[in-house]
C-alpha positions in Angstrom: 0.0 0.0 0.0 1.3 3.3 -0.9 1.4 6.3 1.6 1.6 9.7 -0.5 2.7 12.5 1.6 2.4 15.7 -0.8 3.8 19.0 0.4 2.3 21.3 -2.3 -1.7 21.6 -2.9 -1.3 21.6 -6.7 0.2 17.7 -6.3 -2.4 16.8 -3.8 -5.1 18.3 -6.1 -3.7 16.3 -9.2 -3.5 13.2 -7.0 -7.3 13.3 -6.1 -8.2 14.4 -9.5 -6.3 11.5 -11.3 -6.3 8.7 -8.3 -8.7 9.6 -6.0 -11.3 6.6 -6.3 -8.2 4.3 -5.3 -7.2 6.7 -2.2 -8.2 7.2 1.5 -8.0 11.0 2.9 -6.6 11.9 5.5 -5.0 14.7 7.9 -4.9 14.1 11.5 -5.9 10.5 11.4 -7.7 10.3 14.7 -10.8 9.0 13.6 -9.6 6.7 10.6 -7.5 5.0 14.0 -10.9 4.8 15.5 -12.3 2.8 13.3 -9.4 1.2 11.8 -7.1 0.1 14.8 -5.0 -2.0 12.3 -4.5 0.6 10.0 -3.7 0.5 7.3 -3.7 -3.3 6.8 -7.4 -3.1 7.0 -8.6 -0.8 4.4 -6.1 -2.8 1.8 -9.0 -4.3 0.2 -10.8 -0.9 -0.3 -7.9 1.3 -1.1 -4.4 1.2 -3.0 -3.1 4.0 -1.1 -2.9 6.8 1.9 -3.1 10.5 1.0 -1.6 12.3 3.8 -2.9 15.9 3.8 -1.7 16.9 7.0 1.2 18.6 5.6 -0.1 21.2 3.1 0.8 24.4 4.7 -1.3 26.2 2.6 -4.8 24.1 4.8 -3.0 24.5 8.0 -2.8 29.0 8.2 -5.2 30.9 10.4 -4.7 34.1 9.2 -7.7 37.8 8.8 -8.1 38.1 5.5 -10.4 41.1 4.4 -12.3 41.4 8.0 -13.0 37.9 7.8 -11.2 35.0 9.7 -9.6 32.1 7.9 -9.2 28.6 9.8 -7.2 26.3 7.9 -8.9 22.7 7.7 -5.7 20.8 8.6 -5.2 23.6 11.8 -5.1 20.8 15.4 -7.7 21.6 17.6 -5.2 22.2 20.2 -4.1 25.2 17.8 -7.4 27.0 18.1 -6.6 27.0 22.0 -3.8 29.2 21.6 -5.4 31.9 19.0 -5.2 35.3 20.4 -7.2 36.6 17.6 -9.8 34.0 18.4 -9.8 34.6 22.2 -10.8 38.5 21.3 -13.3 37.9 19.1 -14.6 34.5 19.5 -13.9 33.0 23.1 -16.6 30.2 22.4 -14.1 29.0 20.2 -11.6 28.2 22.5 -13.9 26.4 25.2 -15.2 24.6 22.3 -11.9 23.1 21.7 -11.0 22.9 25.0 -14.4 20.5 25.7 -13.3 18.4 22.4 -11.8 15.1 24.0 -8.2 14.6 25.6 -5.7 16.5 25.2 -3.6 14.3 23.6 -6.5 13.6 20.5 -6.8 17.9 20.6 -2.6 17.8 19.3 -3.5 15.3 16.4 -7.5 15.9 15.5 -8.0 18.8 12.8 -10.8 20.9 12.4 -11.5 19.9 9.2 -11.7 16.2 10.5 -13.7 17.2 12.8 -16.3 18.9 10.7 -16.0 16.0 8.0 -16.7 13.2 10.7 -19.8 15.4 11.9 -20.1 14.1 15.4 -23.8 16.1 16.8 -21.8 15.7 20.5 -19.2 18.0 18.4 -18.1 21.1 20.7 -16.8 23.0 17.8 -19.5 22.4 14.7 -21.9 23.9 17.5 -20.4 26.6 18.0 -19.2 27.2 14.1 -22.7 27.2 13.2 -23.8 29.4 16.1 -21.1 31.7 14.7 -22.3 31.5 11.1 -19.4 30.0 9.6 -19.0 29.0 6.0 -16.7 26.2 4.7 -14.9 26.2 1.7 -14.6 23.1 -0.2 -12.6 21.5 -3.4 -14.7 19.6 -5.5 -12.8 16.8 -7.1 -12.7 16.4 -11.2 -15.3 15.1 -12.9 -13.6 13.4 -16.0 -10.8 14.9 -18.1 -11.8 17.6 -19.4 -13.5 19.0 -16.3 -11.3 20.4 -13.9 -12.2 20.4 -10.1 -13.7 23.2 -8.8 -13.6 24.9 -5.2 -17.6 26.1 -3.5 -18.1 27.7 -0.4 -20.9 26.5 1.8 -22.8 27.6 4.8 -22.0 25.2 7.8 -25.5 24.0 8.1 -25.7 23.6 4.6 -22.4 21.3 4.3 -24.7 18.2 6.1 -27.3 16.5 4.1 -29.3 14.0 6.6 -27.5 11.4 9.2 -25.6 8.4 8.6 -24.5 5.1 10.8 -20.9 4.4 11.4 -20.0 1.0 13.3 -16.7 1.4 15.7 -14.1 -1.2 15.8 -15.9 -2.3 19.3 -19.3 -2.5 17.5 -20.5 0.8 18.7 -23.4 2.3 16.7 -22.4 6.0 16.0 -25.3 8.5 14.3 -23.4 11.3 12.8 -24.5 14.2 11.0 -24.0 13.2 6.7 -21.8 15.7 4.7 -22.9 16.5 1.0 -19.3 16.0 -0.5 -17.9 12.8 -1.1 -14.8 11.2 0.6 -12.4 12.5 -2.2 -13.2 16.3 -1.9 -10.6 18.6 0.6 -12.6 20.6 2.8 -9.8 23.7 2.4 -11.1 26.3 5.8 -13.7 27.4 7.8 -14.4 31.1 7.3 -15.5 33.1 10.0 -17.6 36.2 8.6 -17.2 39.7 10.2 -20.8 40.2 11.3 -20.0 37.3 13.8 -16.4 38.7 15.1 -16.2 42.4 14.4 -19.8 44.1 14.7 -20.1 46.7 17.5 -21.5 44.9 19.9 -20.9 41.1 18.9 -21.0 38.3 21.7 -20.5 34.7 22.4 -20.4 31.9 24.3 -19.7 28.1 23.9 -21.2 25.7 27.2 -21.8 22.1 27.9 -22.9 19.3 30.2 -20.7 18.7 32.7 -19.4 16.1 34.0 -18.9 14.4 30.6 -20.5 11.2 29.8 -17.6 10.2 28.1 -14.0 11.9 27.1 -16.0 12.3 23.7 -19.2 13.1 25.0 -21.3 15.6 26.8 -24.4 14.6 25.8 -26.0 18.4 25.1 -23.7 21.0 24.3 -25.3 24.8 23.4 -23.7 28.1 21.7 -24.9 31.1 21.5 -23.8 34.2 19.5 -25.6 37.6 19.6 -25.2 41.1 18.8 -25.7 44.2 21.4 -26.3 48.1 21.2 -26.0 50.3 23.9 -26.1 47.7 26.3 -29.4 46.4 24.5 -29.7 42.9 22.9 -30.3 43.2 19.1 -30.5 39.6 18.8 -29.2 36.0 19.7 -29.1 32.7 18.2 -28.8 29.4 19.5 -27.3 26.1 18.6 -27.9 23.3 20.6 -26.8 19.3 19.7 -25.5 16.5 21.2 -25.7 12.3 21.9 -29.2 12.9 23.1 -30.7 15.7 20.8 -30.9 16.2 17.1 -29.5 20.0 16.1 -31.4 22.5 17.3 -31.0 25.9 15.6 -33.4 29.0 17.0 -33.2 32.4 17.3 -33.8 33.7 21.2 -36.3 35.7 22.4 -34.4 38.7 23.8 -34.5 41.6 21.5 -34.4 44.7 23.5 -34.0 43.8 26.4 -31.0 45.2 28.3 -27.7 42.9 28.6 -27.9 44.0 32.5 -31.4 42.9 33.3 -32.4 39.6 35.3 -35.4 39.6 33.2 -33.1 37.5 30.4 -33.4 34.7 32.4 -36.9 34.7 32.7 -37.1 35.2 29.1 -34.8 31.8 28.7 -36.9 29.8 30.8 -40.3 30.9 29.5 -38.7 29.6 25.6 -37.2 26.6 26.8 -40.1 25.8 28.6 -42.7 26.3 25.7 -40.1 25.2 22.8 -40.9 21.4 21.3 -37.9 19.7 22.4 -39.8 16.5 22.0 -39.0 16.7 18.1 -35.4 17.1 19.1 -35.2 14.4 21.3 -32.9 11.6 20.2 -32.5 9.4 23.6 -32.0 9.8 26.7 -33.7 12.5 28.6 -37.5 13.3 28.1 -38.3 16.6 25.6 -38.8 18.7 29.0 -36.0 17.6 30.7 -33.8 18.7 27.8 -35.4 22.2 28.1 -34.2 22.6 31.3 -30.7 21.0 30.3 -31.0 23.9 27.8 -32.3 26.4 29.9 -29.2 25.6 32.6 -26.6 25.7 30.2 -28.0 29.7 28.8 -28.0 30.6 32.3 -25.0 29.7 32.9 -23.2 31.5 29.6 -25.7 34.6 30.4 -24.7 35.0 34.1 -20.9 34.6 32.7 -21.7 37.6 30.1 -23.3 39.5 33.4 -20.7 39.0 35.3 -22.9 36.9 37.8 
């Protein structure tokens, strides 16, 4: 089995385009080990080859470009804890990836892997889509004379339905299904500047605690929102996880001041009334989830109030 290791994108892009049915993808390899504990002896029969795009410093820069943020897809989780440009303008970020697993899996697991494998337990698609994020993707080549092509997406437009994975230990695992196919590169997450550099913006990434499992916190909520003189504008909510389907809802607090107890009761009188029965995955009943919800935005509200 061949392991091709390309250091440029043009190669890697060739490779895809000319070999890619025979290839299996991969950056950070965290979950292909997951599911393949004898790798790579075990996907000889499905593939001829590894293509290593861990390398490719051109998927691996954070950088601003044009008020906009750039993430590259092959950036380590455990990068994103260290971004001073995210822990200005986006500290949900950074407890998002400091919720995602061990410590050890956060130095090898990329956030495009992450977003590829589509986990609804994930700490940082939460928050990405609570954030608005877009991904950009590279569309491999349909036949000769067709080169590939590159697409941005919105983040809750790159998943298309669920799908079933089996782990090596004969776990069940419902993820969310991405639209692309195994040989497109998703190439970076881009953060848009109404969610990072509005007058006013906010944000804030929570979870369930304790865990259920290093992987697992079975809801996690973020919440991103835009203020004007000390008055909400508006706020959005995402909300996912082992026992609940993705929730995405816009909360009921326009004008009322960032200062006032009354957000709470606010909270509670939507989580109380909102169906979280059609949400519900396992676990938990519908109204129980409302309150998890309801706990978890009082607990990133109070830490906005300083409570």
């Amino acid at each position: 089995m061949e392991f091709l290791n390309p250091h440029y994108l043009s190669e890697a892009y060739d490779l895809i385009d000319t070999r890619g049915s025979e290839l299996k993808i991969c950056a950070g390899m965290t979950h292909v080990l997951r599911f393949y504990p004898k790798f790579p002896e075990e996907i000889k029969n499905k593939h001829k080859g590894v293509l290593h795009i861990g390398h490719l410093e051109a998927l691996s820069e954070c950088r601003e470009e044009y008020k906009r943020y750039i993430i590259g897809a092959t950036t380590t989780i455990a990068t994103l804890e260290k971004d001073a440009y995210l822990a200005r303008y986006a500290p949900a970020i950074l407890d998002a990836a400091q919720s995602t697993s061990t410590p050890q899996i956060r130095n090898r697991r990329t956030v495009g892997g992450e977003i590829a494998w589509g986990s609804y337990h994930s700490p940082l698609i939460t928050t990405l889509m609570a954030l608005d994020a877009n991904v950009r993707v590279r569309f491999r080549a349909e036949g000769k004379d067709k080169p590939g092509r590159e697409e941005t997406l919105e983040l809750s437009d790159f998943y298309d339905g669920e799908m079933e994975r089996n782990s090596s230990d004969g776990t069940k695992l419902v993820c969310r299904k991405a639209k692309t196919e195994a040989q497109n590169i998703l190439l970076k997450i881009v953060l848009p500047e109404e969610s990072l550099h509005k007058t006013g913006t906010f944000n804030f990434f929570k979870a369930l605690t304790p865990k259920i499992s290093t992987e697992n916190s079975g809801v996690v909520i973020a919440v991103s929102g835009i203020t004007h003189n000390g008055v909400i504008q508006s706020a959005n909510i995402v909300a996912s996880g082992l026992w609940m389907w993705t929730l995405k809802a816009r909360l009921p607090l326009e004008s009322v001041k960032m200062n006032d107890l009354y957000i709470f009761e606010k909270l509670y009188s939507f989580c109380d009334r909102y169906s979280f029965d059609k949400y519900r995955k396992e676990g938990p009943s519908g109204n129980q989830l409302g309150l998890i919800v309801f706990g978890l935005l009082k607990e990133g509200f109070s830490g906005l109030l300083g409570r």
